[in-house]
Steps between C-alpha positions, in 0.01 A plus 500: 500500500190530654359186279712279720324607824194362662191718505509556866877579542418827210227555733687464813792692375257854368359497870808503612622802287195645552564505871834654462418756321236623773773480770747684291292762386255586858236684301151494592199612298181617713143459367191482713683446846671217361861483382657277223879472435630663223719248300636755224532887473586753275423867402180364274376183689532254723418109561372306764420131582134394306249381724077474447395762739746801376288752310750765479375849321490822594705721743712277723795610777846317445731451757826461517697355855157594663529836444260662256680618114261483277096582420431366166234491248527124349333318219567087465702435145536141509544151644801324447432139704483568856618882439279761432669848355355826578579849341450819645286770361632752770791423743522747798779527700438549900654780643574527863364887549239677343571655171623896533228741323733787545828601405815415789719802592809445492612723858648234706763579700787331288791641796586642851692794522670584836576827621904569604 
């Protein structure tokens, strides 16, 4: 169908998708002080828009609704037209307090007794 359409109108029409897809999803990767819009993510990779100045590689911080999720180790796989796709060597999830290094009793008061 597409070799009924004008050049431009594809071209107009991928920018377009492109754009919803960063509204929809509100991802954010963070390299160097700088943050780029993550188009597509899953548990192995994720996309964003291709542009000359990206050099992606290394250990990056992904966001997700501005708050921080992820700390990632990331490799570039490959450019698909004005996508590139990038795969994670390690994918760390953010937790919100520090990790525990000791064992959690379990003596909480679980009930109030009263005295009659």
């Amino acid at each position: 169908m597409t070799g009924y359409l004008p050049e431009y109108i594809i071209d107009e029409l991928g920018k377009a998708r492109n754009k919803k897809l960063e509204k929809s999803i509100s991802m954010k990767v963070k390299f160097n002080d700088k943050f780029y819009p993550i188009i597509k993510f899953s548990d192995n990779s994720f996309s964003i828009q291709a542009m000359e100045d990206i050099k992606l590689r290394g250990l990056v911080d992904i966001y997700s609704n501005n708050s921080h999720s992820y700390q990632a180790l990331i490799v570039a796989q490959q450019v698909n037209g004005d996508v590139i796709d990038f795969s994670f060597k390690r994918n760390t999830i953010i937790k919100s307090g520090p990790a525990l290094d000791f064992e959690k009793k379990e003596s909480l008061i679980s009930g109030f007794l009263i005295k009659y």
